[in-house]
TISE-59524 format. One record per residue (C-alpha): residue number from 0; residue in one letter; chain; x, y, z. Coordinates in pm, whole numbers, plus 32768, in hexadecimal, padded with zeros to 4 digits. Layout:
% TISE-59524
@pos=NUM, code=a, unit=A, east=X, north=Y, up=Z
...
END
This chain:
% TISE-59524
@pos=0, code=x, unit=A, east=8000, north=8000, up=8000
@pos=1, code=x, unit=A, east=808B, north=8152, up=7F9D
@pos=2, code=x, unit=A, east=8093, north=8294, up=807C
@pos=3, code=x, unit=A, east=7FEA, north=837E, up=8034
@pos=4, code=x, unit=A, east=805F, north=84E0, up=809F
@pos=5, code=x, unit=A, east=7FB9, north=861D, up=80FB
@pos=6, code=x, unit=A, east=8096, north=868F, up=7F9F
@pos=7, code=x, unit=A, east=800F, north=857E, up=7EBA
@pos=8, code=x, unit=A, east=7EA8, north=8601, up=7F2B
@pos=9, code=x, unit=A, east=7ECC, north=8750, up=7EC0
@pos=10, code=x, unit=A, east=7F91, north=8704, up=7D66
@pos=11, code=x, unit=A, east=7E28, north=8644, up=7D43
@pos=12, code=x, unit=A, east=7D3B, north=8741, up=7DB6
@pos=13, code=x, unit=A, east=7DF2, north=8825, up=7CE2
@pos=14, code=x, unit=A, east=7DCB, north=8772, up=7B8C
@pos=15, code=x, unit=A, east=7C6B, north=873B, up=7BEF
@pos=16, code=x, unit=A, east=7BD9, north=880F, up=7CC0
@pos=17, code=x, unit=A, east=7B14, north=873A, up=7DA7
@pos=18, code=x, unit=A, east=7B19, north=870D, up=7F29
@pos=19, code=x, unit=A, east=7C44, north=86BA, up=7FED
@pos=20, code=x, unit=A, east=7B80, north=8575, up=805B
@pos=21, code=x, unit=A, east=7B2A, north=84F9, up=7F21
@pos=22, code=x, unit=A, east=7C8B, north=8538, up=7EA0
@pos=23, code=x, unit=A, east=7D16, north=847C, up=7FB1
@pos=24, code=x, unit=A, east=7C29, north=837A, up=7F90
@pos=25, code=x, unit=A, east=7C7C, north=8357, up=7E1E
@pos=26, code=x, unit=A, east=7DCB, north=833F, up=7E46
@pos=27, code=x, unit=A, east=7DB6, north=81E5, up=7F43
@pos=28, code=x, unit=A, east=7D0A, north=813D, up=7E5F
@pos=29, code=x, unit=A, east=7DF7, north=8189, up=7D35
@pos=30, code=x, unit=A, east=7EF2, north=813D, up=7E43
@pos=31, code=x, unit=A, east=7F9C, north=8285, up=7DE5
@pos=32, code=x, unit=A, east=7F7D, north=8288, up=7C92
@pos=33, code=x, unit=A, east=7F1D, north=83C7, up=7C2B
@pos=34, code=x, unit=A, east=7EB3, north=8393, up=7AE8
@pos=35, code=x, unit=A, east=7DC2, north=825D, up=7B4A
@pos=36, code=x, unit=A, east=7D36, north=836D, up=7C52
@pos=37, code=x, unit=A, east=7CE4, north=843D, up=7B54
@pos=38, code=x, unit=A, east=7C31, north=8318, up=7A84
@pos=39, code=x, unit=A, east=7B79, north=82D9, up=7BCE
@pos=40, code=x, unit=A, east=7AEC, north=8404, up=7C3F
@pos=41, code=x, unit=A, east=7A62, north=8435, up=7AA6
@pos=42, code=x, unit=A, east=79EF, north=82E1, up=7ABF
@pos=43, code=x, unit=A, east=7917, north=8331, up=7BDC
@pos=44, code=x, unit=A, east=78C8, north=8478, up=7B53
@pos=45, code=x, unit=A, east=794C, north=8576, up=7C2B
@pos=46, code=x, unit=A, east=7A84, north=85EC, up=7B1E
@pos=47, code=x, unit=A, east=79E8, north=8648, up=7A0C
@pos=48, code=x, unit=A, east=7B07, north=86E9, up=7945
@pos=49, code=x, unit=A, east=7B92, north=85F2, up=7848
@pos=50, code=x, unit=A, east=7D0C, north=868D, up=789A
@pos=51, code=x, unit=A, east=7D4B, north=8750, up=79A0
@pos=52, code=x, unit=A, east=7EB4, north=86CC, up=79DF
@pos=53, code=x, unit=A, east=7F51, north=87F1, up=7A87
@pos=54, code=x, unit=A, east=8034, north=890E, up=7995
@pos=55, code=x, unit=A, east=8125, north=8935, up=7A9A
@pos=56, code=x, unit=A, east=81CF, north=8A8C, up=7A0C
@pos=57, code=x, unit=A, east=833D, north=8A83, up=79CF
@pos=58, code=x, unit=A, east=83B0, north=8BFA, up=797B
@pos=59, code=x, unit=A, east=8451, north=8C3F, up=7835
@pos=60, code=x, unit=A, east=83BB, north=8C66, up=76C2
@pos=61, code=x, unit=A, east=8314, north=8BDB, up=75AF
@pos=62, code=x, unit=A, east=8387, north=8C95, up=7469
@pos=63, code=x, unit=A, east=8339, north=8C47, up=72D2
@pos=64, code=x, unit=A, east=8402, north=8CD2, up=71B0
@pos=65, code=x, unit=A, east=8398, north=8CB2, up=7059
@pos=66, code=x, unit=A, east=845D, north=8CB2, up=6F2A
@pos=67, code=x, unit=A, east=83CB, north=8C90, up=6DC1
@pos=68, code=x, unit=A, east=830F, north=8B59, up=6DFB
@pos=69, code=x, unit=A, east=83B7, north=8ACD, up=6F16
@pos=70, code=x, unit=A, east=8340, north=8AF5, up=707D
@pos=71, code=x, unit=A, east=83E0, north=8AAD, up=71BE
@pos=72, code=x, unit=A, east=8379, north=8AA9, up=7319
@pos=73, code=x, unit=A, east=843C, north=8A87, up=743F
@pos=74, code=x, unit=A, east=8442, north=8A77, up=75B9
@pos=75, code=x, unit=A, east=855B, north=8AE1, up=76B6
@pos=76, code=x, unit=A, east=853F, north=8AC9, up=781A
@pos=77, code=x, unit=A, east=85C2, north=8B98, up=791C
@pos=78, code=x, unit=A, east=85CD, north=8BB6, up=7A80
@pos=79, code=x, unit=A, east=850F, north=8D26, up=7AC8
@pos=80, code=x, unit=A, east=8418, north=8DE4, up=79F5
@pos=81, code=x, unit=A, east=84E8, north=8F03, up=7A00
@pos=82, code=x, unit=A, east=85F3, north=8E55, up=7944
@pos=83, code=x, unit=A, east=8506, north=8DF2, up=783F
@pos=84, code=x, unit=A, east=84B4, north=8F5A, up=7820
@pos=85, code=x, unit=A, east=862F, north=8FBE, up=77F6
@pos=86, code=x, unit=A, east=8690, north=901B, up=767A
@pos=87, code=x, unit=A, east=87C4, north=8F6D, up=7690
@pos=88, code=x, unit=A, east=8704, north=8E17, up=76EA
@pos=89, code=x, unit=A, east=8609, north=8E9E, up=75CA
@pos=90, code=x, unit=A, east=870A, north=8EA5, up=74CE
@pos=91, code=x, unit=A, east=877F, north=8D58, up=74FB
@pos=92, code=x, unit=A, east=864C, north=8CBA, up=7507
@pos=93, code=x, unit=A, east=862E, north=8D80, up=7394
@pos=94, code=x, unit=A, east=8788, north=8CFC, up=7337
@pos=95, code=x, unit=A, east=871D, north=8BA6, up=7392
@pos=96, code=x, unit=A, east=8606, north=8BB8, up=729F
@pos=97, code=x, unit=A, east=86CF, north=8C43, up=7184
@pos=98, code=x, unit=A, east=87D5, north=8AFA, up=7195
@pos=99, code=x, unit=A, east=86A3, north=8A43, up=71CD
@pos=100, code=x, unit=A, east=861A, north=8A71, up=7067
@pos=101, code=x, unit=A, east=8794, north=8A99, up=6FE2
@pos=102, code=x, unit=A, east=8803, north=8934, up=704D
@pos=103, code=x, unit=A, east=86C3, north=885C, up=7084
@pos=104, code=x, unit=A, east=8784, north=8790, up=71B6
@pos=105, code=x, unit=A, east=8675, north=866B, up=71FB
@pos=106, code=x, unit=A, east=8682, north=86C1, up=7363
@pos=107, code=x, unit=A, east=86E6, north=8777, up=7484
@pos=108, code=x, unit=A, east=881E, north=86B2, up=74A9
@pos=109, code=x, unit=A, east=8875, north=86DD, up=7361
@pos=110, code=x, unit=A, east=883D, north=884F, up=735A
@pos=111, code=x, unit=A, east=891C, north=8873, up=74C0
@pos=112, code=x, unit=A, east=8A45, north=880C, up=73B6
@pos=113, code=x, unit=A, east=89B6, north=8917, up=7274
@pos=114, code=x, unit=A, east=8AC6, north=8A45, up=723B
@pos=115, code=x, unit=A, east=89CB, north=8B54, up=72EE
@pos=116, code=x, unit=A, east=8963, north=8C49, up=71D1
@pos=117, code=x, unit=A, east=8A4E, north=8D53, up=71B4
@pos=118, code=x, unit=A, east=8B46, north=8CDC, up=7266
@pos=119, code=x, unit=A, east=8C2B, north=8BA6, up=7225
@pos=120, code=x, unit=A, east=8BEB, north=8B2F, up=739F
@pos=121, code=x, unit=A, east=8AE5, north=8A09, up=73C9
@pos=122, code=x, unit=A, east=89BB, north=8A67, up=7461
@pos=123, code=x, unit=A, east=8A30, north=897C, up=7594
@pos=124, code=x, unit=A, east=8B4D, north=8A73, up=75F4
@pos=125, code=x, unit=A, east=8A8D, north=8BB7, up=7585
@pos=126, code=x, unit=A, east=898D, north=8B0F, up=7658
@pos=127, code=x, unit=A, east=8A9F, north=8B0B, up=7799
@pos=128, code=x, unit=A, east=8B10, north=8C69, up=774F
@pos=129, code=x, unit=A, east=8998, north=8CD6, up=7794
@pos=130, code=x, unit=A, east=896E, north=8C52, up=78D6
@pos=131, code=x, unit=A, east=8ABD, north=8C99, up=795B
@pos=132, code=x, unit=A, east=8A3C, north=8E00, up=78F4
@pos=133, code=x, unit=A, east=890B, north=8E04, up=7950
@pos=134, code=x, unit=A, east=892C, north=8D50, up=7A8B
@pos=135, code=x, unit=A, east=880C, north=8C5B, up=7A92
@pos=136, code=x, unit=A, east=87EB, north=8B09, up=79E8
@pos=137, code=x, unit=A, east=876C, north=8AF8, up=7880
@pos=138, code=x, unit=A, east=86C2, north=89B3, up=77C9
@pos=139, code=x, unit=A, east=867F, north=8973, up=7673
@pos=140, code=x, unit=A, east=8530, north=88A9, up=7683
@pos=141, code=x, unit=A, east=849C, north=8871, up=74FB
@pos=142, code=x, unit=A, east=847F, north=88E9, up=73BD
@pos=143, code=x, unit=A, east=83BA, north=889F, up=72A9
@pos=144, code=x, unit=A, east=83D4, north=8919, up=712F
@pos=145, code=x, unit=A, east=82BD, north=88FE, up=7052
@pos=146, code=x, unit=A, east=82BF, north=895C, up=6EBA
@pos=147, code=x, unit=A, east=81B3, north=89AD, up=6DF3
@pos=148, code=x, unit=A, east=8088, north=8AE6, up=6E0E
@pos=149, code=x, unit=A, east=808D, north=8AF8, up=6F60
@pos=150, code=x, unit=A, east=7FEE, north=8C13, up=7053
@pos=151, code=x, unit=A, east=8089, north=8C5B, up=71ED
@pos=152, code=x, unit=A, east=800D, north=8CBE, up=7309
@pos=153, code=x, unit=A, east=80BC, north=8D2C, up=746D
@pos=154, code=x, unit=A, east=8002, north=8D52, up=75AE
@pos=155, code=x, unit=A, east=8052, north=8E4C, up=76AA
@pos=156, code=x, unit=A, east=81A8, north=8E95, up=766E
@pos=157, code=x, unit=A, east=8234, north=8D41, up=762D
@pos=158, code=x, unit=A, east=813B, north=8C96, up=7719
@pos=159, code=x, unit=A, east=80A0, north=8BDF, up=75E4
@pos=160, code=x, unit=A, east=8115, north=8B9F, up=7488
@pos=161, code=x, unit=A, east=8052, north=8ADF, up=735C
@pos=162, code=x, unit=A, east=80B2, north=8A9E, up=71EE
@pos=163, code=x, unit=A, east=7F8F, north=8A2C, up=711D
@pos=164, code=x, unit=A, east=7FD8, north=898A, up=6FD6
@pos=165, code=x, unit=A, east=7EB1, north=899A, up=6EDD
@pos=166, code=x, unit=A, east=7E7A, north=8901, up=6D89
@pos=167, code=x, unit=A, east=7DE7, north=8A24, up=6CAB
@pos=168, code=x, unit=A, east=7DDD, north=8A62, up=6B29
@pos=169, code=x, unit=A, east=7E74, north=8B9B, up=6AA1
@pos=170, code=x, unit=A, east=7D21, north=8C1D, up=6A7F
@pos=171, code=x, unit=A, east=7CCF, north=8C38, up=6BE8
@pos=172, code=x, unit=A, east=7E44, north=8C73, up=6C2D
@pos=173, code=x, unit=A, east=7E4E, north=8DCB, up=6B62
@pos=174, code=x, unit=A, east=7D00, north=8E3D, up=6C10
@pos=175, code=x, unit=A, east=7D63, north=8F4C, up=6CD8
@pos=176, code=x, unit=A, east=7C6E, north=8EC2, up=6DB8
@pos=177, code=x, unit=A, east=7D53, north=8D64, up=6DF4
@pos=178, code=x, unit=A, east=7E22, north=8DFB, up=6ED5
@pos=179, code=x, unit=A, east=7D0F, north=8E58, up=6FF1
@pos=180, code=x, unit=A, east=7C51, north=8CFC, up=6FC9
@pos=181, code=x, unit=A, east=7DA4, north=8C3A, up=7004
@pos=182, code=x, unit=A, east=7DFD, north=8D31, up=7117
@pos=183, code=x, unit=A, east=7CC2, north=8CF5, up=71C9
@pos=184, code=x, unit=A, east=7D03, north=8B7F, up=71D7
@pos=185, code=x, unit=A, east=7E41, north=8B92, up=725A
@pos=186, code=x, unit=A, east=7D81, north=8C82, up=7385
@pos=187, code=x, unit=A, east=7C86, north=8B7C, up=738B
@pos=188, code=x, unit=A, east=7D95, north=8A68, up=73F0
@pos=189, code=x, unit=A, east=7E2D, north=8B42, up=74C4
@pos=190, code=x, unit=A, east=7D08, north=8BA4, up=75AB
@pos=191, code=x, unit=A, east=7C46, north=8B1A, up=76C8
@pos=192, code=x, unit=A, east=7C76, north=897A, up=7693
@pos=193, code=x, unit=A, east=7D6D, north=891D, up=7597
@pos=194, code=x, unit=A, east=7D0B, north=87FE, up=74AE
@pos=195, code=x, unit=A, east=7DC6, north=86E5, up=7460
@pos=196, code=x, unit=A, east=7DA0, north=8650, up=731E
@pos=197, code=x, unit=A, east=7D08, north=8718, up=71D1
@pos=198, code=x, unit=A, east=7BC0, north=864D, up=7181
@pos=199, code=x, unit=A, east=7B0E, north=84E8, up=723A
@pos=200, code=x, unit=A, east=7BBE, north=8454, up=7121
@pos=201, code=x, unit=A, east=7D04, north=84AD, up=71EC
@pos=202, code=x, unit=A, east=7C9A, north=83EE, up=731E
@pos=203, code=x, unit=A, east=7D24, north=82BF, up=7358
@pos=204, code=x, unit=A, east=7C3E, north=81B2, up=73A0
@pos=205, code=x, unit=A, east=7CC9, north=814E, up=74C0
@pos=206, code=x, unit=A, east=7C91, north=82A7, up=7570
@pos=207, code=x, unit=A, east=7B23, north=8280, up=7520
@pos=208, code=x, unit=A, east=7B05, north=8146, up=75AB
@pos=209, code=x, unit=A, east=7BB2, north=81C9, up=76F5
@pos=210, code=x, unit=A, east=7AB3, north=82ED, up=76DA
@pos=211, code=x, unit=A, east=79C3, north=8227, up=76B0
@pos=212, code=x, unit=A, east=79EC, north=815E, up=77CF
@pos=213, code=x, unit=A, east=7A33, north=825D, up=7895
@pos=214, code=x, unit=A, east=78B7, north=82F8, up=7855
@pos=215, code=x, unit=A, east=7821, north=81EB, up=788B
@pos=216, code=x, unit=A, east=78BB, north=818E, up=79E8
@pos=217, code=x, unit=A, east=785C, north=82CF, up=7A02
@pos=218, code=x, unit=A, east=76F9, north=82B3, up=79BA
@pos=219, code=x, unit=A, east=76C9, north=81B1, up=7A9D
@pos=220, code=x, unit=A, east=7715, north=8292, up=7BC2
@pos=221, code=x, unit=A, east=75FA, north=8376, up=7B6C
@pos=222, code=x, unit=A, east=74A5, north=831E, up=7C24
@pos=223, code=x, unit=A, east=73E1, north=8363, up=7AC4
@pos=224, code=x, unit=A, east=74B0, north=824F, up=7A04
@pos=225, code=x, unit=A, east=7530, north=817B, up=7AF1
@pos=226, code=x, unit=A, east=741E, north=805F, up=7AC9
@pos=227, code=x, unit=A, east=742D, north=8050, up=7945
@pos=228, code=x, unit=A, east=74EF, north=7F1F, up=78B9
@pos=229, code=x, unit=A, east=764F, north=7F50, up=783A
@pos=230, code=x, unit=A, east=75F3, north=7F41, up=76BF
@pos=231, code=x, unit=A, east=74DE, north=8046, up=76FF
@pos=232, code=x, unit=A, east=75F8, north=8118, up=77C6
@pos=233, code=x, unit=A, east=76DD, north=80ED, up=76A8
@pos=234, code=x, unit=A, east=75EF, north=8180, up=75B0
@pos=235, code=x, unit=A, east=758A, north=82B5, up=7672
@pos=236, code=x, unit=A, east=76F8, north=830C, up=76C1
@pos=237, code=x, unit=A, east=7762, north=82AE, up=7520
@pos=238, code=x, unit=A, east=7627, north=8393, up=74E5
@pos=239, code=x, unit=A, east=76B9, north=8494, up=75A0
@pos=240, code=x, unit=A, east=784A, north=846A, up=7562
@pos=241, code=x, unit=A, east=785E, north=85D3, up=7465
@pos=242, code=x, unit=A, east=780E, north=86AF, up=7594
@pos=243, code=x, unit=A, east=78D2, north=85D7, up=766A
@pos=244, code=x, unit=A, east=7A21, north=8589, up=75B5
@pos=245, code=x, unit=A, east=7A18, north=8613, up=7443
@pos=246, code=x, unit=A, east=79AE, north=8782, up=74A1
@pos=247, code=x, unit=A, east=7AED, north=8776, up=759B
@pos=248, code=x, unit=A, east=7C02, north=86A7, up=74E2
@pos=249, code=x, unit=A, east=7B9A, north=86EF, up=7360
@pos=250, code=x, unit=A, east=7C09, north=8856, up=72EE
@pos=251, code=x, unit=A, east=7AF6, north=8853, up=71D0
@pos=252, code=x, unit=A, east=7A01, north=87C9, up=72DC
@pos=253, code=x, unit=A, east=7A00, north=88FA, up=73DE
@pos=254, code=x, unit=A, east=7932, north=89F7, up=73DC
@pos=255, code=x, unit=A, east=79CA, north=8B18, up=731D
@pos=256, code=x, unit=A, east=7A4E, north=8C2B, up=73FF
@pos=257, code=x, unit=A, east=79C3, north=8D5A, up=7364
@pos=258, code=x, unit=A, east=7878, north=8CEA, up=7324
@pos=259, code=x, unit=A, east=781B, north=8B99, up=7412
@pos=260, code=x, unit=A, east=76CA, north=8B76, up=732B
@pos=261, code=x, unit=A, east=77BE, north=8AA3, up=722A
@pos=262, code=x, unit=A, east=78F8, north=89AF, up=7255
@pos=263, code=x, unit=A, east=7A4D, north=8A03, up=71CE
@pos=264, code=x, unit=A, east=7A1A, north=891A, up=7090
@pos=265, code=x, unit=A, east=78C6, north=89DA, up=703E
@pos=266, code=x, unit=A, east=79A4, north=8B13, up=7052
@pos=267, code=x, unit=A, east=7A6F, north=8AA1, up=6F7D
@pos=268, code=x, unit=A, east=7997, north=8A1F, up=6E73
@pos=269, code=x, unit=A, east=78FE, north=8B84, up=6E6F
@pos=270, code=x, unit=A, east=7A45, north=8C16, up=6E65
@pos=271, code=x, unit=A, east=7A9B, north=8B3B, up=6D1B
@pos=272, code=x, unit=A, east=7964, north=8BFB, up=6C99
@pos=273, code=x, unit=A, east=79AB, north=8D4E, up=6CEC
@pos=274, code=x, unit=A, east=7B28, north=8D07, up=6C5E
@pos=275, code=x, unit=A, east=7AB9, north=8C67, up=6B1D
@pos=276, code=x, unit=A, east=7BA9, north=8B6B, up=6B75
@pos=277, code=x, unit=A, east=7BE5, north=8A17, up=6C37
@pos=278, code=x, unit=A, east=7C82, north=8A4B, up=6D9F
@pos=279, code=x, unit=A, east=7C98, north=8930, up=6E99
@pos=280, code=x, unit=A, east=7D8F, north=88E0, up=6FB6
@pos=281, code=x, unit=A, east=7E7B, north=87E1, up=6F5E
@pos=282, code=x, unit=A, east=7F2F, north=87E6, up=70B3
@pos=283, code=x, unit=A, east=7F9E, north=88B0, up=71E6
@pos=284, code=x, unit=A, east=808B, north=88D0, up=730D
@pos=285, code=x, unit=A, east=806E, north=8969, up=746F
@pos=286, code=x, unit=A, east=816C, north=89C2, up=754E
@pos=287, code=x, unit=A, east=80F7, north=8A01, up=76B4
@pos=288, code=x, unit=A, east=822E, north=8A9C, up=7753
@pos=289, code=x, unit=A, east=827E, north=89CA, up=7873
@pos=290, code=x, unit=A, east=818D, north=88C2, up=7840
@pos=291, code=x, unit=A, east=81AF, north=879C, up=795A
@pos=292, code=x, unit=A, east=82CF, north=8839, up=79CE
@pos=293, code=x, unit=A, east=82F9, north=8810, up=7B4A
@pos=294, code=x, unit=A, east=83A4, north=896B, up=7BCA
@pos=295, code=x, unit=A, east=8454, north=8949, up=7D20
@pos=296, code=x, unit=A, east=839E, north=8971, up=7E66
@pos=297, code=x, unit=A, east=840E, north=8A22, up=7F76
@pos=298, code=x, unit=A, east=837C, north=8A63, up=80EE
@pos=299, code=x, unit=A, east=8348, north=8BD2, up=80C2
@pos=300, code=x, unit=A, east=83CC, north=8BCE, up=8269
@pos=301, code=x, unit=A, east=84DF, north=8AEF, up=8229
@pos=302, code=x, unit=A, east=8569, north=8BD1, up=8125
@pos=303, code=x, unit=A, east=8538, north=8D22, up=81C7
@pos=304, code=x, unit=A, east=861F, north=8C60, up=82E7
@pos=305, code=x, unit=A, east=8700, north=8BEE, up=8213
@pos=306, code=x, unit=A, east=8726, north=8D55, up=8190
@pos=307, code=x, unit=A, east=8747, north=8DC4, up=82E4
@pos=308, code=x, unit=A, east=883F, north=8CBD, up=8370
@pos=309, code=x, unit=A, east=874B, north=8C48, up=8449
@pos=310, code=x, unit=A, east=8718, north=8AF5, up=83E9
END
């Protein structure tokens, strides 16, 4: 039997908001696994977000650069905000992206050992010159580059980025209207609940079938539905699995962000109209800086002693 902390209780209550009882509870019977917990308190219907793993934030940036039809995205980590905010960490993160879409390295490994553009150091040792000057540690996390008629997005100052790859004739593409449609996907991806896959299509099956399951366990913990057989449980929830799933995990699914009376694919369709033109998303990435990061924790009392000698 695992133990279960006072700390593993909160990390739960925080990805789900619920009660500290029924987190701890949770937790004993996943024996500490906090990703069964989370299964179990859906499955009796009391977490009804389909992901609500905690963002922990890690400061630093997300930044894009975009040269003829080549896009990159990257994110660097740092320890402080106000680092991320310095221009000399801001320049870097630029020059990272230029050698980025100048050498195509296949990953960040690869890219520690590029020649850093402009200079003929590798990005590993212009990468040690930066924190020995700036004085805090400084992580390359990703990248991504993606070719083709693409469209960006970034959130808050780096807090968000999104490239959006769309296949689009050169009728729609020369519209002077293309560039707004394609910029309000992107800011549709970027806003409220991320999806995770472009169309149903997308979904794997066998994240439908754990959906699925997961619904119906569900169902049978509500008083309404709880005496229906299984296969008469299994219908309702399959009945009801675009409000549940699609309209959260499907980009073309949700409800469109400027108008909620239509779904990003019937926005799209009308945009093809209006452009005289085909336009539909082939693909897109998000970058949520510091994404499932775990930042350091400190007793706010301990430190203040340590700062004072007193511990």
């Amino acid at each position: 039997m695992a133990q279960i902390t006072a700390k593993d209780v909160a990390a739960l209550r925080a990805k789900t908001g619920l009660g500290m009882m029924d987190c701890k509870k949770a937790l004993v019977e996943a024996d500490g696994d906090m990703d069964k917990a989370v299964k179990i308190l859906r499955e009796k219907g009391l977490a009804t977000a389909a992901k609500k793993e905690g963002r922990i934030a890690a400061e630093g940036v997300v930044d894009i650069l975009k040269e003829g039809s080549v896009t990159a995205m990257i994110e660097v980590n740092s320890e402080t905000d106000f680092v991320a905010k310095n221009d000399t960490f801001k320049e870097f993160v630029k020059g990272l992206l230029r050698t980025v879409i100048a050498t195509r390295p296949a990953s960040v490994e690869e890219l520690a050992g590029k020649t850093f553009d402009g200079t003929t150091q590798t990005v590993s040792e212009v990468l040690t010159e930066k924190i020995a000057l700036i004085g805090e540690k400084i992580s390359i996390r990703r990248f991504t580059v993606v070719e083709g008629v693409t469209t960006t997005y970034i959130h808050g100052a780096g807090q968000t980025g999104v490239i959006v790859k769309f296949d689009a004739d050169d009728a729609a593409i020369a519209n002077p209207g293309f560039a707004e449609a394609a910029k309000n996907v992107a800011l549709q991806i970027a806003a409220g609940n991320p999806p995770t896959y472009v169309a149903r299509a997308d979904v794997p099956q066998a994240a439908v079938e754990e959906e699925l399951s997961i619904q119906v366990a569900a169902a049978k913990n509500d008083e309404k539905l709880a005496s229906k057989p299984e296969e008469v449980l299994k219908k309702i929830v399959a009945g009801k699995m675009g409000k549940l799933f699609y309209e959260k995990v499907c980009l073309l699914e949700q409800p469109y962000v400027k108008d909620d009376s239509m779904s990003v694919g019937k926005y799209l369709e009308a945009a093809s109209k209006q452009l005289g033109g085909k336009i539909s998303v082939a693909s897109f990435v998000i970058f949520e800086k510091g994404e499932g990061i775990q930042k350091r924790e400190e007793n706010f009392a301990e430190e203040i002693a340590k700062l004072t000698n007193k511990a």
